[in-house]
N, C-alpha and C positions, 0 to 999 in steps of 0.2 A: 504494500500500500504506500502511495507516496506521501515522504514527510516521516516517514520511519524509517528505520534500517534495513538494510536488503542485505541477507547472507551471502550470495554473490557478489558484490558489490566490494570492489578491490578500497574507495573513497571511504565507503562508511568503515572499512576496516582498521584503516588510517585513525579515522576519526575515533571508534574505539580502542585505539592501542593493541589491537590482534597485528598489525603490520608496521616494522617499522617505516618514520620517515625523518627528514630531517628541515625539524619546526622551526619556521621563523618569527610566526607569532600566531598566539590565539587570541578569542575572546568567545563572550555564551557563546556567539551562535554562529562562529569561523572560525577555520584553522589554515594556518598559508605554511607551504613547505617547498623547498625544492623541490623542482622536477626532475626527476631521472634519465631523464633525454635533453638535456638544456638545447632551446635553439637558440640562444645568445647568453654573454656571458653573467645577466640576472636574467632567470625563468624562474617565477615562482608561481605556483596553483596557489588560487586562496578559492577553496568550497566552505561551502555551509553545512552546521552540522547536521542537517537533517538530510534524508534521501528527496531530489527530486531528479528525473531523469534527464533534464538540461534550460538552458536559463529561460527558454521562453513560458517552459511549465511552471518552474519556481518564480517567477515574475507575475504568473497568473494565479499561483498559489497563495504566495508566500512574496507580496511585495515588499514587506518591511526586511525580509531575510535575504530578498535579493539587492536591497540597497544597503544594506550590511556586508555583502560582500563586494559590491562595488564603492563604499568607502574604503573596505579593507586594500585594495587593492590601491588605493592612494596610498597607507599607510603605510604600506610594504614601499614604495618607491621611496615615500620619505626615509624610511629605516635604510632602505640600502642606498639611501646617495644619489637615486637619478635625477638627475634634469632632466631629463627629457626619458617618457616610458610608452609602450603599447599596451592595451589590456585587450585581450582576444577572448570571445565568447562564440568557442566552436557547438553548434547546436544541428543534430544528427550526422548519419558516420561522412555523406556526401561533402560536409563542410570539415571532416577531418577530425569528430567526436571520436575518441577511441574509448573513453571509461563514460557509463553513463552514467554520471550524479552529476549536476550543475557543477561548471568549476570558471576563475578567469584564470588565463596564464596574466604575469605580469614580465614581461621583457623589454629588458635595458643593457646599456653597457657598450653596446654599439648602434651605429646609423640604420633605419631600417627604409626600407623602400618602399615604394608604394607602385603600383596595387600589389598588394601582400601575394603570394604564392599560391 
């Protein structure tokens, strides 16, 4: 059911400490951590803690939880330093969704190009 935890769900496991990751910061209801794949030199996920299966669903769910995560993703740029950042919200697999729980990447650290990839 969405908004709870999904047992398959590689994110909510993260979020319960069944997996690790490496936290850059929480609050109630986000967690940000590097990415295991970085595509620039800051890539960080910041999800939410709850399951929702991508931002347009938690947007429709859960707007106050999705504006919690797109604060977070400021804060994260603030914590690591960037001037200048991307926040990507990949929603289904054709826009390059690989885990599905709502997530933003936040990447910085170098120049990025436009139209993205």
């Amino acid at each position: 059911m969405a908004g709870e935890p999904q047992d398959d769900c590689l994110f909510c496991k993260i979020v319960a400490g069944q997996i690790p990751a490496t936290i850059v910061r929480e609050t109630d209801s986000t967690v940000a951590f590097q990415d295991i794949n970085p595509q620039a030199p800051t890539h960080v996920l910041v999800i939410p803690r709850v399951h929702y299966r991508d931002a347009a669903t938690l947007a429709a769910a859960a707007p106050d939880v999705a504006a919690a995560v797109l604060r977070e993703t400021g804060e994260v740029a603030a914590q690591e330093q960037l001037d200048s950042y991307r926040v990507v919200l990949n929603t289904g697999g054709g826009a390059g969704q690989t885990v599905f729980h709502a997530h933003a990447h936040v990447l910085g650290g170098r120049g990025m190009q436009w139209p993205p990839g």
